[in-house]
ROLUMKE-21004 format. One record per residue (C-alpha): residue in one letter; x, y, z. Coordinates in steps of 0.25 Angstrom, whole numbers, plus 5000, padded with zeros to 4 digits. Layout:
<nodes>
<node><mivex>A</mivex><u>X</u><v>Y</v><w>Z</w></node>
...
</nodes>
This chain:
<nodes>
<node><mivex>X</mivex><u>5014</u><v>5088</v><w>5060</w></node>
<node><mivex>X</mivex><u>5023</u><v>5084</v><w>5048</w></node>
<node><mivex>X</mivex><u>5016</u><v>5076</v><w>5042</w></node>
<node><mivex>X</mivex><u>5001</u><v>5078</v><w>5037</w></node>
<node><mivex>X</mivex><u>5000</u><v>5069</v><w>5025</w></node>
<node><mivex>X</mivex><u>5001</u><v>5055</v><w>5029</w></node>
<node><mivex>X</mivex><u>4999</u><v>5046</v><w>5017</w></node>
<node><mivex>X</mivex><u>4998</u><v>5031</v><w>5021</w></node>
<node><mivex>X</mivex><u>5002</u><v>5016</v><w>5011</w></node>
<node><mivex>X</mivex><u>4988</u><v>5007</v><w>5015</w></node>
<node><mivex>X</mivex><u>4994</u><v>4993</v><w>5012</w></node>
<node><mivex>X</mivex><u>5005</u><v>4989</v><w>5022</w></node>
<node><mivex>X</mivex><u>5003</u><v>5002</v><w>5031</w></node>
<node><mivex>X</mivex><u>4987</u><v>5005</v><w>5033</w></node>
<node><mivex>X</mivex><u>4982</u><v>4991</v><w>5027</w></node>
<node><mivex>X</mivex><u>4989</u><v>4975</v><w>5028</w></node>
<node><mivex>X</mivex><u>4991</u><v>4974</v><w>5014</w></node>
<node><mivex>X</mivex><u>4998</u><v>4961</v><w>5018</w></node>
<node><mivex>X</mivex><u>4986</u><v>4956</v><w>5024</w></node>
<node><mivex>X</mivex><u>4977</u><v>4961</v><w>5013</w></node>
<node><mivex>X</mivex><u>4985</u><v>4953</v><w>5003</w></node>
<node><mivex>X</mivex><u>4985</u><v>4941</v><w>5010</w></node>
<node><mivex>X</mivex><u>4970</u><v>4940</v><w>5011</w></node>
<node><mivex>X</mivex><u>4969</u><v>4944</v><w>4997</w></node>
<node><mivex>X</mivex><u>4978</u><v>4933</v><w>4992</w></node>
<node><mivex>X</mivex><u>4971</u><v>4922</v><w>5000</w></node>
<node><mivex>X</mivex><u>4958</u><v>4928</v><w>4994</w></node>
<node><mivex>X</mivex><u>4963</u><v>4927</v><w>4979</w></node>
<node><mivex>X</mivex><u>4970</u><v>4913</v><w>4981</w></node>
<node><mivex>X</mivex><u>4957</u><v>4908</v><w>4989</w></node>
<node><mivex>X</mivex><u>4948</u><v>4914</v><w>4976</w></node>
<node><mivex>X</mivex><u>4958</u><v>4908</v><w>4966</w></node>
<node><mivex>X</mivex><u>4957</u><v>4894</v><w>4974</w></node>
<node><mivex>X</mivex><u>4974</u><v>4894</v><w>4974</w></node>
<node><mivex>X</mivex><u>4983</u><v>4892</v><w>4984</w></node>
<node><mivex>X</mivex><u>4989</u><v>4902</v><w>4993</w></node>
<node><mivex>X</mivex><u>5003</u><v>4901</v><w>4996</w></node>
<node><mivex>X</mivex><u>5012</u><v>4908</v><w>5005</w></node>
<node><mivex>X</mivex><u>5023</u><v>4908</v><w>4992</w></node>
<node><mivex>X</mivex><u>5012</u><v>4913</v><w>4984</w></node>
<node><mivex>X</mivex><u>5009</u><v>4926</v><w>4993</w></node>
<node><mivex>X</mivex><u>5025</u><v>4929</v><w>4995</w></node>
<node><mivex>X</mivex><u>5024</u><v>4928</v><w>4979</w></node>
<node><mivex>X</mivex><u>5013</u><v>4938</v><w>4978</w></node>
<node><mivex>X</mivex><u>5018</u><v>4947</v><w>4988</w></node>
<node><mivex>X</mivex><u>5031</u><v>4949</v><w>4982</w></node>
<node><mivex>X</mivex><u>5025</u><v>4950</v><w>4969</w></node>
<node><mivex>X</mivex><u>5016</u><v>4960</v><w>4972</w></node>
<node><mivex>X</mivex><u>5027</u><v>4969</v><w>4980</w></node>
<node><mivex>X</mivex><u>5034</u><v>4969</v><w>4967</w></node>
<node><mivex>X</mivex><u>5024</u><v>4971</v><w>4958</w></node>
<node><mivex>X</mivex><u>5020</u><v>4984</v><w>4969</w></node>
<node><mivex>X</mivex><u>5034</u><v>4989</v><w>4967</w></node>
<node><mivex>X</mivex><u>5034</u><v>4987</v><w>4954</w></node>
<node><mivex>X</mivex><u>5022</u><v>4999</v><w>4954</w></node>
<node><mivex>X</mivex><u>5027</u><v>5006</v><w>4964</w></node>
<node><mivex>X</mivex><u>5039</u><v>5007</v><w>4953</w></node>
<node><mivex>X</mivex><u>5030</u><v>5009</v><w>4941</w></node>
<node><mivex>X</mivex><u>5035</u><v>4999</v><w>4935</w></node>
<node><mivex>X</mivex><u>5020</u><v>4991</v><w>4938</w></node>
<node><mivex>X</mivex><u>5008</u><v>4996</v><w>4935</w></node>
<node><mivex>X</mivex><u>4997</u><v>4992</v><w>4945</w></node>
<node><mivex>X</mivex><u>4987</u><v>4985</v><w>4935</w></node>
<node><mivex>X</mivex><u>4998</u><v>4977</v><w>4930</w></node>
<node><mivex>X</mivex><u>5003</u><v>4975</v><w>4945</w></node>
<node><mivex>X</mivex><u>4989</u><v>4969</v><w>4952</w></node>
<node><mivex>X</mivex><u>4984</u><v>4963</v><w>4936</w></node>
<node><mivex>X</mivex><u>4997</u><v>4953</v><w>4936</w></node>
<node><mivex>X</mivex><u>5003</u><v>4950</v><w>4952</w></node>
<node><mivex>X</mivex><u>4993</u><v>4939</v><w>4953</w></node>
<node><mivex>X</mivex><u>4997</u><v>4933</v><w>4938</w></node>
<node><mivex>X</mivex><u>5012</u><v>4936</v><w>4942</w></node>
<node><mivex>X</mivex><u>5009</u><v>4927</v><w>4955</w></node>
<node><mivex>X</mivex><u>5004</u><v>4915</v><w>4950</w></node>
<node><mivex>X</mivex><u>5013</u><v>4915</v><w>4937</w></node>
<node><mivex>X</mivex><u>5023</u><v>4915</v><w>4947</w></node>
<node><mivex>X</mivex><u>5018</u><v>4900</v><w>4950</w></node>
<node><mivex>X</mivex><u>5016</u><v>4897</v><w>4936</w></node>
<node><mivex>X</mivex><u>5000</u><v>4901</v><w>4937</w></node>
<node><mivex>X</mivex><u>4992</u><v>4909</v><w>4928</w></node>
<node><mivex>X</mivex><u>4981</u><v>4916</v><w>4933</w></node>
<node><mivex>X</mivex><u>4971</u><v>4927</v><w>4930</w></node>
<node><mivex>X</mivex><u>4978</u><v>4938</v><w>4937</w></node>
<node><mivex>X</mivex><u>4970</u><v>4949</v><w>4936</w></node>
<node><mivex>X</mivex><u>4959</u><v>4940</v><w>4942</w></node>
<node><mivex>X</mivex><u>4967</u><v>4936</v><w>4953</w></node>
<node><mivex>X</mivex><u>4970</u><v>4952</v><w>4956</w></node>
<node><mivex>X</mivex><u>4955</u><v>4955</v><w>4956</w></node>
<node><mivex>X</mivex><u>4952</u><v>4943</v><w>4966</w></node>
<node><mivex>X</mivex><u>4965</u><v>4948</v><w>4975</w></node>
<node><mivex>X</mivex><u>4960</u><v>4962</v><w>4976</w></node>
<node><mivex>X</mivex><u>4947</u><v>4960</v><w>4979</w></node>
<node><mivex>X</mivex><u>4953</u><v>4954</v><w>4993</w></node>
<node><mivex>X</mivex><u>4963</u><v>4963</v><w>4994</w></node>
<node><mivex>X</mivex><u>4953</u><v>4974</v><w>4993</w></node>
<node><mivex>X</mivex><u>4948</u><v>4967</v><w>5007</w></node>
<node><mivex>X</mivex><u>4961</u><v>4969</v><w>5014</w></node>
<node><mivex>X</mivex><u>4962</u><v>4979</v><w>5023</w></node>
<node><mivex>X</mivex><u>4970</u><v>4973</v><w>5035</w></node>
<node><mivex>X</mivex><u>4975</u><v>4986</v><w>5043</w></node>
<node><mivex>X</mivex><u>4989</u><v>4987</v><w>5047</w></node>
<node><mivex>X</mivex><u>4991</u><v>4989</v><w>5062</w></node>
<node><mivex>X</mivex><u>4986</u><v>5001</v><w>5068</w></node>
<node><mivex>X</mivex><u>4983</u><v>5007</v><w>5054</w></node>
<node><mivex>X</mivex><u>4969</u><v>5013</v><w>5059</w></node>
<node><mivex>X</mivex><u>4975</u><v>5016</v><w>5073</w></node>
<node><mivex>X</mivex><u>4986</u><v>5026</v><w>5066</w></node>
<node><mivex>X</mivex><u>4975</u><v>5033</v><w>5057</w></node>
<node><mivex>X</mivex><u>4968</u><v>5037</v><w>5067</w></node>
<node><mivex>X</mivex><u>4979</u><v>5042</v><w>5075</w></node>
<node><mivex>X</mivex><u>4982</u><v>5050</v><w>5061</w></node>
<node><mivex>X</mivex><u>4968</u><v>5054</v><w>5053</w></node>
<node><mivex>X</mivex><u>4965</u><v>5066</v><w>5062</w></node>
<node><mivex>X</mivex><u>4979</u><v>5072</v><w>5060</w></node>
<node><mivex>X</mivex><u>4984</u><v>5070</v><w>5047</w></node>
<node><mivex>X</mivex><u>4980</u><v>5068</v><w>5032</w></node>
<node><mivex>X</mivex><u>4979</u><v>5053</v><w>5029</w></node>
<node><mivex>X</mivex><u>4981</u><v>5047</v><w>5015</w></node>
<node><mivex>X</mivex><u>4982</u><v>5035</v><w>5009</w></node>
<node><mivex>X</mivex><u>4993</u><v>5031</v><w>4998</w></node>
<node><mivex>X</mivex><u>4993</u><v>5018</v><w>4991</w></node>
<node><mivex>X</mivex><u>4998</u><v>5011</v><w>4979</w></node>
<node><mivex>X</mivex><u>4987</u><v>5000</v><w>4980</w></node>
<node><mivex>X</mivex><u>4976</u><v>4997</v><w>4973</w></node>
<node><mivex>X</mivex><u>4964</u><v>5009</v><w>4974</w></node>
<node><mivex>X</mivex><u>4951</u><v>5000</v><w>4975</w></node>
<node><mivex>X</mivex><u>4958</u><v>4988</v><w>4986</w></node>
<node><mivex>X</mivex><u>4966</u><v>5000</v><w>4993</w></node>
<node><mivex>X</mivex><u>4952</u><v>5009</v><w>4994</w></node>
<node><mivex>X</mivex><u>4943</u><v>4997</v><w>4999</w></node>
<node><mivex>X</mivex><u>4954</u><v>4992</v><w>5008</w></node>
<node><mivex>X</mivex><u>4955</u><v>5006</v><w>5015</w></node>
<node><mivex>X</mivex><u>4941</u><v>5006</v><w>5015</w></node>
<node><mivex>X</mivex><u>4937</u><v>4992</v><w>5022</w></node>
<node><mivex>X</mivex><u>4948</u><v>4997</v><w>5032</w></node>
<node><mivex>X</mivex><u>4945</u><v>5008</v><w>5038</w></node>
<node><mivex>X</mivex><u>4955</u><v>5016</v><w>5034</w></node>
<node><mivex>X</mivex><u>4951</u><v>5024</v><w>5023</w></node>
<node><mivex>X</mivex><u>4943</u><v>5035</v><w>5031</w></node>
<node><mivex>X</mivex><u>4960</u><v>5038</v><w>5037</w></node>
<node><mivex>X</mivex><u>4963</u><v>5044</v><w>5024</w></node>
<node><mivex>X</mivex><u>4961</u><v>5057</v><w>5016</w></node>
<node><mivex>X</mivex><u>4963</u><v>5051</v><w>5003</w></node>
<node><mivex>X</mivex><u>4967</u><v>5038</v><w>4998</w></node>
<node><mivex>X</mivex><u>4980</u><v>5038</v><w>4985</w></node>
<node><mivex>X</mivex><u>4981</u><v>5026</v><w>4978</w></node>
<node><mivex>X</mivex><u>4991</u><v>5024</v><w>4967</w></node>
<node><mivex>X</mivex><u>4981</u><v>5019</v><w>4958</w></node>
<node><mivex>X</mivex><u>4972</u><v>5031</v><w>4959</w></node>
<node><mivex>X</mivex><u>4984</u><v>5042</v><w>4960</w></node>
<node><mivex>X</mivex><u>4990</u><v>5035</v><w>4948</w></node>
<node><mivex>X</mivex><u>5005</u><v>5034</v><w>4954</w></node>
<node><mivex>X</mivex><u>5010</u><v>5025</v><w>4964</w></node>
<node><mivex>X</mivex><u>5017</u><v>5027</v><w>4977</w></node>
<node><mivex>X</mivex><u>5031</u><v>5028</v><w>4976</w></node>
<node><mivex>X</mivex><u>5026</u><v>5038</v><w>4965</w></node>
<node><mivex>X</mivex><u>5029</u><v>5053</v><w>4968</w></node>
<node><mivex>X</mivex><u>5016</u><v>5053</v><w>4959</w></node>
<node><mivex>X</mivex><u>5009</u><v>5048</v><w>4969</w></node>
<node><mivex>X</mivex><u>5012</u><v>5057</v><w>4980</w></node>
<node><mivex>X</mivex><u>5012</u><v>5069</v><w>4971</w></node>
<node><mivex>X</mivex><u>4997</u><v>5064</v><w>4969</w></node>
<node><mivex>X</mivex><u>4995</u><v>5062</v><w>4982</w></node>
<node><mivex>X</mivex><u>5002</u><v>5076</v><w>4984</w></node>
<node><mivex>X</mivex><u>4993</u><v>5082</v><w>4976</w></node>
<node><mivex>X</mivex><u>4979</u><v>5078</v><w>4981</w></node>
<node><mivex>X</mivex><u>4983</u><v>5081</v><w>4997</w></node>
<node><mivex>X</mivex><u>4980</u><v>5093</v><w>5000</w></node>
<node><mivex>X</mivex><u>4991</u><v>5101</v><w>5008</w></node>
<node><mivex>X</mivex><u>5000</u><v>5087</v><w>5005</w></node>
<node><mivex>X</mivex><u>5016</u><v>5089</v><w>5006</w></node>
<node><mivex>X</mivex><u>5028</u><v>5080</v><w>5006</w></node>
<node><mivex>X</mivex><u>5031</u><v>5086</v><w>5019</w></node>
<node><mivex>X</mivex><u>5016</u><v>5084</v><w>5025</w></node>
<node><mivex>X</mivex><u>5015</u><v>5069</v><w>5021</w></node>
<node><mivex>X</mivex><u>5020</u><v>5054</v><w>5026</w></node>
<node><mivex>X</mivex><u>5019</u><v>5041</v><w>5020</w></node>
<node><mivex>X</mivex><u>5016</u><v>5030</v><w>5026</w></node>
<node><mivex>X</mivex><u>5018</u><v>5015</v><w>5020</w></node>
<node><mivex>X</mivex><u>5023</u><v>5003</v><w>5021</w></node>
<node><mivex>X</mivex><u>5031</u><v>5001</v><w>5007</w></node>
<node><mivex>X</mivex><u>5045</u><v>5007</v><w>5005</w></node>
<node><mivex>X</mivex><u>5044</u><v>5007</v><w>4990</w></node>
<node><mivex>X</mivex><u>5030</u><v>5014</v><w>4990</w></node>
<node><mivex>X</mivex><u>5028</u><v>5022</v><w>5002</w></node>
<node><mivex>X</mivex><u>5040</u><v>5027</v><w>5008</w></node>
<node><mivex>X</mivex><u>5047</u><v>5028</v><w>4993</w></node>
<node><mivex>X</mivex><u>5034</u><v>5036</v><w>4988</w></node>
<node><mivex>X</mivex><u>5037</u><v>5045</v><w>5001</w></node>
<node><mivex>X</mivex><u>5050</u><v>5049</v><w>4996</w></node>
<node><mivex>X</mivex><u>5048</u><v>5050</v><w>4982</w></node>
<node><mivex>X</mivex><u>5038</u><v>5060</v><w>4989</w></node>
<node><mivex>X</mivex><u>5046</u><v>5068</v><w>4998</w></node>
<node><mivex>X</mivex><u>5036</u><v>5062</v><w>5008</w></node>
<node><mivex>X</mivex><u>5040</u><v>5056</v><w>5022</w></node>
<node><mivex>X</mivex><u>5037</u><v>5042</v><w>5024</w></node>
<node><mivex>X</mivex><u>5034</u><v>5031</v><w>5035</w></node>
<node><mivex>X</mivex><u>5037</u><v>5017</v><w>5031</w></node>
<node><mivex>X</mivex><u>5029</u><v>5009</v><w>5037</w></node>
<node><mivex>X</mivex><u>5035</u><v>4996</v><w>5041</w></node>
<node><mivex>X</mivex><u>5030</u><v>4986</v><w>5051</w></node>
<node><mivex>X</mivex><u>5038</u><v>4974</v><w>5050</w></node>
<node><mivex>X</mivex><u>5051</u><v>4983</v><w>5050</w></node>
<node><mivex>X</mivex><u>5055</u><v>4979</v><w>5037</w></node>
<node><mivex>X</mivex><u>5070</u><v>4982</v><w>5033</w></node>
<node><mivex>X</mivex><u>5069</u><v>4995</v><w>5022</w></node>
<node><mivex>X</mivex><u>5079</u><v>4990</v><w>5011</w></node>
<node><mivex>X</mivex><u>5075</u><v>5000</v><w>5002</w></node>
<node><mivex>X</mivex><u>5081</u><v>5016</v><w>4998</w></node>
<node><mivex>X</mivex><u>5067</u><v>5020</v><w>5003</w></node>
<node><mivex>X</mivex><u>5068</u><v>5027</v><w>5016</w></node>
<node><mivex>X</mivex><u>5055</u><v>5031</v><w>5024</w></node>
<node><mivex>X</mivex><u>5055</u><v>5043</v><w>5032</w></node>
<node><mivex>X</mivex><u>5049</u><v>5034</v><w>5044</w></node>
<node><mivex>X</mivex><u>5045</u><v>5020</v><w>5047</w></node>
<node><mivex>X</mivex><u>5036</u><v>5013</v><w>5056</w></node>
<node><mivex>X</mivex><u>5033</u><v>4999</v><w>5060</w></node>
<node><mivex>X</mivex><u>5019</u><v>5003</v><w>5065</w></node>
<node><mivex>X</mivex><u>5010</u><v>5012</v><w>5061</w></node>
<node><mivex>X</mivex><u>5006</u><v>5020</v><w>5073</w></node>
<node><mivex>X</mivex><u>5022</u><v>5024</v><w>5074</w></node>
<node><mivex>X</mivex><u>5017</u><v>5034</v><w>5062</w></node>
<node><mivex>X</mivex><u>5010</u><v>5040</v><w>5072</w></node>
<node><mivex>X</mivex><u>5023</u><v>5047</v><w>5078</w></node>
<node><mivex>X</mivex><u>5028</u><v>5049</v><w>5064</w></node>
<node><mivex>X</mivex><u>5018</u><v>5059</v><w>5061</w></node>
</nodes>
């Protein structure tokens, strides 16, 4: 087998993180007694996207990110709110989020027995951990690297060298990455030298420089990848 590493994104490619955000969203607004529109979701999503890149960039650091987007939000409709209130409330139900994408559970256990399975995330450690807990999934995977915890993030080539490093037998050659985000994943794979699979089912144009070694529309099409 080429590969022997696979190192899989949880939100958008194991776990809806769509899904996730939407039910924290109604719980936050439902806590806060304030309406929830759709033009106020579209806000926060766009906002928030940003605001990721931004840290993937380094041009954001993560307490600044999740202490400010709910502020950001609603001073976007001349409100003034308790920010880092509103986060604590938000995370508390997104920590409850863990919808599974289709046949996430399916393709790890077509895969556990044969290769070395890891997770690698730029989300929060404490949601990410009791999300992959409450799903199942976390029994999957040998270990779990969590830009909070490794102190880089993905696209970093920090973060892979740290990842590198704690893998026992772990090559650029041996190893795939497996997410949805072209400016995390797949850019973090090349900055790498690691091959990558872009995991993308509503066959979203790619408009970007970044160019993923594969791409899928459904997970189990890893399967013959590997």
């Amino acid at each position: 087998m080429k590969y022997q590493n696979l190192l899989f994104d949880v939100d958008d490619t194991l776990l809806d993180f769509k899904a996730a955000e939407d039910q924290a969203l109604k719980g936050l607004f439902k806590e806060i007694q304030h309406p929830l529109t759709d033009d106020v979701v579209n806000y926060f999503r766009v906002l928030n996207e940003k605001m990721w890149q931004r840290f993937e960039l380094g041009q954001l650091d993560r307490q600044t990110l999740v202490n400010t987007r709910f502020t950001k939000l609603f001073a976007h409709y001349n409100e003034e709110v308790d920010g880092i209130r509103y986060e604590r409330i938000y995370r508390a139900f997104l920590t409850q989020g863990h919808q599974l994408e289709p046949h996430a559970i399916e393709l790890l256990n077509s895969l556990k027995d044969q290769f070395n399975l890891f997770i690698v995330s730029n989300g929060i450690a404490t949601v990410q951990q009791q999300r992959l807990n409450d799903s199942g999934l976390v029994n999957y995977f040998k270990h779990i690297f969590v830009s909070e915890e490794v102190g880089y993030q993905k696209p970093r080539i920090e973060f892979f060298d740290f990842v590198a490093k704690t893998i026992a037998g772990f090559t650029p050659k041996n190893s795939l990455i497996i997410g949805d985000s072209l400016t995390s994943d797949i850019q973090g794979g090349t900055n790498a030298g690691i091959d990558s699979v872009w995991f993308n089912p509503a066959l979203q144009p790619n408009h970007s420089t970044v160019s993923p070694t594969y791409q899928i529309d459904d997970l189990l099409d890893l399967k013959e990848i590997v």
